[in-house]
Structures are given as C-alpha cells and as structure tokens.
C-alpha positions as CSV (number, residue, x, y, z in Angstrom):
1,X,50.8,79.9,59.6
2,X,47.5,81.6,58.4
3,X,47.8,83.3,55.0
4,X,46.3,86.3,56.2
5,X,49.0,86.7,58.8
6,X,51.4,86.6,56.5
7,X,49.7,88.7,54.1
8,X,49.8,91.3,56.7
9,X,53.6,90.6,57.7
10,X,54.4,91.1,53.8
11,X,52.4,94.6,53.3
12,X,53.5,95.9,56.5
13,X,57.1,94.5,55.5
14,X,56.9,96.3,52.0
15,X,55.2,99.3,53.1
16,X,58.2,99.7,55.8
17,X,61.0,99.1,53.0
18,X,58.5,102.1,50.3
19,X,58.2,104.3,53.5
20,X,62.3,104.2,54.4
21,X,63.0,104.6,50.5
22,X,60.7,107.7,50.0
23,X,62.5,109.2,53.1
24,X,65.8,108.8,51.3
25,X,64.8,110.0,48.2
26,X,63.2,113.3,49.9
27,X,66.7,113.5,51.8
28,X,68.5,113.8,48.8
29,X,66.5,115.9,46.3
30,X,66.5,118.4,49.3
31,X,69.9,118.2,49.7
32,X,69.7,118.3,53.4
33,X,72.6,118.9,55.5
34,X,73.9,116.5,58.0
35,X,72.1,117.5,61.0
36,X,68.8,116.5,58.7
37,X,70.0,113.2,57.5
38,X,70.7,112.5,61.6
39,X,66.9,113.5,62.1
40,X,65.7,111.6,59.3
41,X,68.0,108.5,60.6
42,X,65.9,109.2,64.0
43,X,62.9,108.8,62.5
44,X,63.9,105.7,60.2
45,X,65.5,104.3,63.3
46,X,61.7,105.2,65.3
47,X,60.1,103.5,62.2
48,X,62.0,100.6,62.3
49,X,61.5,100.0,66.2
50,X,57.5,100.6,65.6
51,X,57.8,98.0,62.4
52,X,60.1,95.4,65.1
53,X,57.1,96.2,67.9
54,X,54.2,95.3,65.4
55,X,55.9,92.0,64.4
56,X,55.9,91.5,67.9
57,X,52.3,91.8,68.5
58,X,51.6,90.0,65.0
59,X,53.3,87.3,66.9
60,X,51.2,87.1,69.9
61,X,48.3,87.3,67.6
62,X,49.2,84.5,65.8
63,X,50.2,82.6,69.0
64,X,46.8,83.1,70.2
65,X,45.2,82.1,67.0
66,X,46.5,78.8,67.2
67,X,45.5,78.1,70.3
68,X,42.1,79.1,69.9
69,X,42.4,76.9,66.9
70,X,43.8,74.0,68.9
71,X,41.0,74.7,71.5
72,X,38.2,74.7,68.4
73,X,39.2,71.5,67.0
74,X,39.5,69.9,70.5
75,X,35.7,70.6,70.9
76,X,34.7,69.6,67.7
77,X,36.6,66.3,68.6
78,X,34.5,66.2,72.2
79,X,31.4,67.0,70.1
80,X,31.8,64.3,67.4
81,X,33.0,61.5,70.5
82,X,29.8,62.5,72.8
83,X,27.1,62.5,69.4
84,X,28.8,58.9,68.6
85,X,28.1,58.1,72.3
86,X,24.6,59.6,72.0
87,X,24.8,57.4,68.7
88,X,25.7,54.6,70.6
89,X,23.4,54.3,73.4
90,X,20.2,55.1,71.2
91,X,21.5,51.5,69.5
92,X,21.8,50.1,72.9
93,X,18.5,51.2,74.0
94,X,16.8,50.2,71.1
95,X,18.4,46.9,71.3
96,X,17.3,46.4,75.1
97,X,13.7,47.6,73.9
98,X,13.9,44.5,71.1
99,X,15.1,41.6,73.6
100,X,12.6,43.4,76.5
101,X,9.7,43.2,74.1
102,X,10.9,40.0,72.5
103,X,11.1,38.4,76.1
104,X,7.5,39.9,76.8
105,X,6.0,38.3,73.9
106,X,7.3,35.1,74.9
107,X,6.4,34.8,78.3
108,X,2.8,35.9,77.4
109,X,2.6,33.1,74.8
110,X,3.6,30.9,77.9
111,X,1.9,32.2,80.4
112,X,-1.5,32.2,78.0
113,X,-1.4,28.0,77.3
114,X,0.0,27.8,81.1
115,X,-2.7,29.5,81.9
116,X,-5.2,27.5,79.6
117,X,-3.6,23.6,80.7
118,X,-4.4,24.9,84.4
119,X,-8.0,25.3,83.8
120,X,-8.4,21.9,81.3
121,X,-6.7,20.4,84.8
122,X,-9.2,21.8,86.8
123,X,-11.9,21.1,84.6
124,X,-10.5,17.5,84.6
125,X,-10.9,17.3,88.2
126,X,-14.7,18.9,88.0
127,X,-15.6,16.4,85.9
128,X,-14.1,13.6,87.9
129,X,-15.5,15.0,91.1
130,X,-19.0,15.2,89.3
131,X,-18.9,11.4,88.3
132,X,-18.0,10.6,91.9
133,X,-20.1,12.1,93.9
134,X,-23.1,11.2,91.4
C-alpha cells in the first residue's frame, strides 16, 4: 500500500477519534440534557458514516493507483523489450553489412585476376595468331 495512503487513512482516522472526543467533552462541561446528547449522537453517528464513506473512496483511489501502477510498469517492460529489439536488429544489421561488404571485397579480388587471366589468354592467342599468320 502507498505510504501516503496510509498517511492519509491515519490523520483522517485520528482526526475522526480528536473530533468525536472534543464533541464529548463539550457535551459534558455543558451539561446538556438528553435531547442534546441524542443530537450530538446524530452528528457523531453523521461523522462516522462521512469518515466510513471517505475510506470508501480512499479505497477506490488506491485501487486505481495500482492499476495505473501495474499499467506503468507494464509499459516500461514493452519499452525496455522493443529498445533490446531495436538493440538487436542494429547488431543484426551491422552484422549483414560486415559479411555483405566482406563478400564484396572478395568477389572483386576475384573478379579483378579473373578479369586479368582473361586478357593474358587473349593476349596469348594474339600473339599466337600474329606468329601464324606472319
């Protein structure tokens, strides 16, 4: 439970109990006479139905608190799962860029001396050609 809350719950709780105390005191020094004492029960009995009412609602609130809590950390979950993903596949593309330009460098070594032996073999078959026909 949130200690605020039940901050709250124990000053409205103790200001309830000073409040009904008072009352009685009053009742007494003033010696009040019966039909007092039953409108001053009336009012203790209206106090302690509004004190019951805003436990109620203290209640809700809390209720509500905790599932806007629950709600909070469930996105801070989702958020801390999709920047791991985001994480995730910036290693992944990085990776693909490394074996893509890896690959490239390769084939352009090969393709550079493939290139080259083709034109020593045509050269071999100018010459060749030359020395025949001459």
């Amino acid at each position: 439970m949130d200690p605020l809350i039940i901050a709250l719950v124990s000053a409205l709780g103790a200001t309830a109990s000073g409040v009904v105390s008072l009352l009685q005191q009053r009742r007494r020094e003033r010696g009040e006479a019966k039909d007092g004492e039953a409108a001053a029960g009336d009012r203790i009995e209206t106090l302690i139905r509004s004190l019951n009412s805003a436990n109620d609602v203290i209640r809700e609130i809390e209720g509500e608190i905790r599932t806007r809590q629950e709600l909070a950390e469930k996105l801070q979950a989702d958020a801390e799962q999709a920047e791991r993903l985001l994480e995730l596949n910036r290693e992944q593309l990085e990776a693909v860029r490394g074996l893509v330009g890896s690959e490239l460098r390769r084939e352009s070594k090969r393709s550079f001396w493939l290139g080259a032996l083709v034109n020593f073999l045509f050269f071999l078959a100018g010459v060749g050609l030359t020395l025949l026909l001459h």
